[in-house]
N, C-alpha and C positions, 0 to 999 in steps of 0.2 A: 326309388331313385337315390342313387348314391355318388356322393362327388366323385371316391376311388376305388377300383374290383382291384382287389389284388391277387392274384392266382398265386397259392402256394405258401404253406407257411411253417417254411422253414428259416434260417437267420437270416433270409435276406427279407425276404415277404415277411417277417413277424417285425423285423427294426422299420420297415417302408410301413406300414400301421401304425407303429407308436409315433410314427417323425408326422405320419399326416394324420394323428387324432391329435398330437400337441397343437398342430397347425390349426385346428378348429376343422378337421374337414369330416364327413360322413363318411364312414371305411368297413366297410367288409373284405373277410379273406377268405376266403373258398379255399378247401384243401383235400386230396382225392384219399390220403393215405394216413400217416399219423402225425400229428401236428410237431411241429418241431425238426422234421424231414430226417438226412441223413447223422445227424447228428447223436440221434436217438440209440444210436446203435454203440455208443463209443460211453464204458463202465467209466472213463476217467480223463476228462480232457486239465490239460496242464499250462495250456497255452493260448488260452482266453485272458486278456489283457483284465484283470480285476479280481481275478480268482487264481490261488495259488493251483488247486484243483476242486473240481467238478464234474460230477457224471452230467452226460449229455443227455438223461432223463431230467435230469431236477434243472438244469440251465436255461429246455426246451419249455418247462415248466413255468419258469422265472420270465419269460419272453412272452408267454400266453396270455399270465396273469396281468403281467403291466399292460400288454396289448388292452386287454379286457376294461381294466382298472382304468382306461384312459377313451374308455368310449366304444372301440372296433369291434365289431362286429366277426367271430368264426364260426364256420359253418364247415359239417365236413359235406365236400360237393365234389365231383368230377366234372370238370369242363370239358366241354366237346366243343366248344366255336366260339366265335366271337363276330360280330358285323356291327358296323357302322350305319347308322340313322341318323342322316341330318348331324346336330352337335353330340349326339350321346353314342354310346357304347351298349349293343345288348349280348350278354357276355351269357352264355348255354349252358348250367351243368343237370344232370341229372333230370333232363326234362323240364328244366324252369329254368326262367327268362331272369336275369336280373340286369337292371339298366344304370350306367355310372359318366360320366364324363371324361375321364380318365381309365388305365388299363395300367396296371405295373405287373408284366409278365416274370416270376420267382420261382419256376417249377422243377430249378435245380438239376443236378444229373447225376444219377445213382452208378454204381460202379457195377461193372460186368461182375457176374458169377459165375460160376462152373454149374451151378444150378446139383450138386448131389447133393443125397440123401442127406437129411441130418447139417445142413450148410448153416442153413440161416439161424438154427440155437448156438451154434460155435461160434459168429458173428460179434467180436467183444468178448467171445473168451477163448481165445487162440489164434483165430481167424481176426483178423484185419486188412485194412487196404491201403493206410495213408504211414508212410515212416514216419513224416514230420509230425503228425500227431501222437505216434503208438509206438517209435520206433524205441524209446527211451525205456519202455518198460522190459525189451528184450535186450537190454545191456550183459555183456557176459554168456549171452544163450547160445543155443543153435536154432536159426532160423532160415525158414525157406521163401523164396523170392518166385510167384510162377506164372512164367510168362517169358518173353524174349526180347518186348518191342523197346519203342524209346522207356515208355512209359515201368515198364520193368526196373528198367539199367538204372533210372534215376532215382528210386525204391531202393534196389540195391546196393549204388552206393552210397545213399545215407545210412543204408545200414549198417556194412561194409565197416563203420568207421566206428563201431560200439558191439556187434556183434563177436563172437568169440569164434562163431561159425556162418558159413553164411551158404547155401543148396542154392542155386537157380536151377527152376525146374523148365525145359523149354521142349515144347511139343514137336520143334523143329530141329534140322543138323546146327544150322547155329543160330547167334544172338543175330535177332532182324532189327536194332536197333543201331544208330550211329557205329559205323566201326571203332573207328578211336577209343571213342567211349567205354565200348565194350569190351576191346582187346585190353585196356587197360583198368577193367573193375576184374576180368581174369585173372589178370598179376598178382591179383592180393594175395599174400599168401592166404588166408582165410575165407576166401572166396573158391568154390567149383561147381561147378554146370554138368545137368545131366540133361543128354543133348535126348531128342527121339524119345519124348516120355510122357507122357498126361496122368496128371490126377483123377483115379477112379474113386478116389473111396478116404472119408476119413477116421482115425479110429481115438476114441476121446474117455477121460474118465468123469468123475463128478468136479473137478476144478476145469478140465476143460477139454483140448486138442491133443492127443499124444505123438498122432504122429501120421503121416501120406499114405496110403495104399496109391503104387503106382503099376504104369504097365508103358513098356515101351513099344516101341513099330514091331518087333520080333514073337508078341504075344506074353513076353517072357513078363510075369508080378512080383513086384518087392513091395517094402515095407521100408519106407522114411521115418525114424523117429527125430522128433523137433520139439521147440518147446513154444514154436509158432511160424504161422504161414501169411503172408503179404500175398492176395491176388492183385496181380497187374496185370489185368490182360482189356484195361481200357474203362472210360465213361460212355455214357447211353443218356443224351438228354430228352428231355420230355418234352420237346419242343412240336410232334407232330401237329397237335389241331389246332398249330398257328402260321402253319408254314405259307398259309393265303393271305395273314396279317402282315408276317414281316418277312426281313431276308435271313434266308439263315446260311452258315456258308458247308462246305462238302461231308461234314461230321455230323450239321443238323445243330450247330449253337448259333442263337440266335448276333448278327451283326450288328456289335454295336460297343462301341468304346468308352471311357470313363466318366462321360456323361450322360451313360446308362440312356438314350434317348432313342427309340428306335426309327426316328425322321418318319413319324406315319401320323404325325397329329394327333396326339394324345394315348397314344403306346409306347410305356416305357417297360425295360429291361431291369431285373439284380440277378445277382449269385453268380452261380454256378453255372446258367442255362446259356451264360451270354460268354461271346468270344472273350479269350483274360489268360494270362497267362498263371495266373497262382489262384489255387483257388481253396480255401481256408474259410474257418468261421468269421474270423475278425474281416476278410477282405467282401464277403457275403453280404454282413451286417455296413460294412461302408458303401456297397451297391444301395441296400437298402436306402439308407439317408437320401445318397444323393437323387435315384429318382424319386421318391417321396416327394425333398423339397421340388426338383424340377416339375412333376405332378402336379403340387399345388401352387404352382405358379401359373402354369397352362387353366388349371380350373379355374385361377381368380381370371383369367383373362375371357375365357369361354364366359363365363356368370358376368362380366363387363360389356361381352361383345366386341372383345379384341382376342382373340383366342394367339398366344407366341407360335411364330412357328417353328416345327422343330427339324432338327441337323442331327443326323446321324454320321458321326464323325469317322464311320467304318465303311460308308460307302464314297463312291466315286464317281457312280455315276449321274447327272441330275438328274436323269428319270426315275431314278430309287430314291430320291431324297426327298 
């Protein structure tokens, strides 16, 4: 029996552990994949409030260790369910039961891929997903943006503004995101779209990505050289084997606003999984805190026999609340 399950332990599920083993609380974090989540994947992060830079291996590291160092319990597990019993939680992974008072859902949302050959080793070395995190290192380069939607356009124009070149690669006749927007990241001079096109293939040396194998609607195959590629073609949250716990809204992110509180009594929300408009390490790690503390407020009250109740400040209706 344990005060808090935390599902997920990436920056937001590994700060919600540290914030509730300071608290004095009992904390396990169950996590399906590699601990420290998507983070792992990024040779050099620049824009973690403490560190000039650091790779997202040794940061993930840095967050496990203190997790650990402070009492929490991680365990690699996949969950499948979760149901309520009376005051406790018995939360499913891997064919065993584990039972807690609390739930802080942290299961993150991984970025769409094109899923070819050879993707996932190029992932951090040429291949990236986020400008604001990576866009800095292709200052001066030629880089490819691929995709068309909102999510693309806004990729592109942070790049747009340090790149020397900049490809949008778009499977479609045009950009499907915001007009405006898009008619006007066109303008750049440094900016051009290659409409009718998909990434079949990419071709890389021993430092890294060199460059697109594409093919448009006509059959016809070229060859992009870049000295890196931005996928935007969308997040994918992990929200499935909770969608009977909580609300989630038409993307699959769980509802739930700044105080992380999923109004279901003792299920709380961090990161990346929950409705937000920015989603970054530093804002992850601040989901984390806040349900932690809100967590172990609900446990001291549940352990009192006054359990708070809680307000999900995303929904509307009182029957979800």
């Amino acid at each position: 029996m344990y005060d808090i399950l935390v599902v997920g332990a990436g920056p937001a599920g590994l700060t919600a552990a540290i914030y509730a083993a300071r608290a004095g609380k009992s904390v396990i974090v169950l996590e399906k994949s590699n601990f420290g989540g998507q983070i792992t994947f990024s040779p050099k992060i620049e824009n973690y409030p403490g560190f000039e830079q650091i790779s997202g291996n040794e940061l993930a590291d840095r967050m496990v260790s203190q997790a650990l160092g402070l009492g929490a319990e991680i365990e690699p597990a996949e969950v499948t369910g979760i149901r309520k019993e009376g005051y406790k939680y018995i939360t499913t992974a891997d064919g065993q039961d584990y039972e807690s008072y609390a739930v802080i859902l942290a299961t993150g949302a991984a970025h769409r891929r094109l899923g070819l050959e050879g993707e996932e080793a190029l992932i951090g070395n040429g291949i990236s997903f986020c400008a604001v995190c990576d866009g800095a290192f292709y200052a001066g380069k030629k880089v490819a943006v691929i995709g068309g939607g909102n999510s693309a356009i806004v990729e592109a124009n942070l790049l747009a503004e340090s790149a020397a070149e900049l490809i949008i690669v778009q499977n479609l006749a045009t950009l499907t995101g915001e007009k405006t927007v898009g008619d006007a990241l066109l303008a750049k001079e440094n900016v051009k779209a290659i409409f009718n096109t998909v990434v079949v293939g990419y071709e890389s040396d021993a430092k890294g990505l060199t460059a697109l194998k594409l093919r448009n609607t006509d059959g016809e195959e070229s060859v992009l050289k870049v000295d890196g590629a931005f996928i935007a073609i969308g997040l994918a949250p992990a929200n499935g084997p909770f969608e009977k716990n909580v609300a989630l809204d038409e993307r699959g992110y769980i509802l739930a606003g700044e105080n992380c509180d999923c109004g279901r009594g003792g299920i709380f929300v961090a990161g990346d999984c929950r409705t937000k408009a920015i989603r970054q390490i530093s804002t992850a790690a601040a989901d984390g805190a806040v349900a932690a503390l809100a967590a172990c407020n609900y446990v001291d009250g549940v352990i009192a026999g006054n359990p708070p109740v809680g307000r999900n400040t995303m929904l509307e209706d009182d029957d979800e609340k």
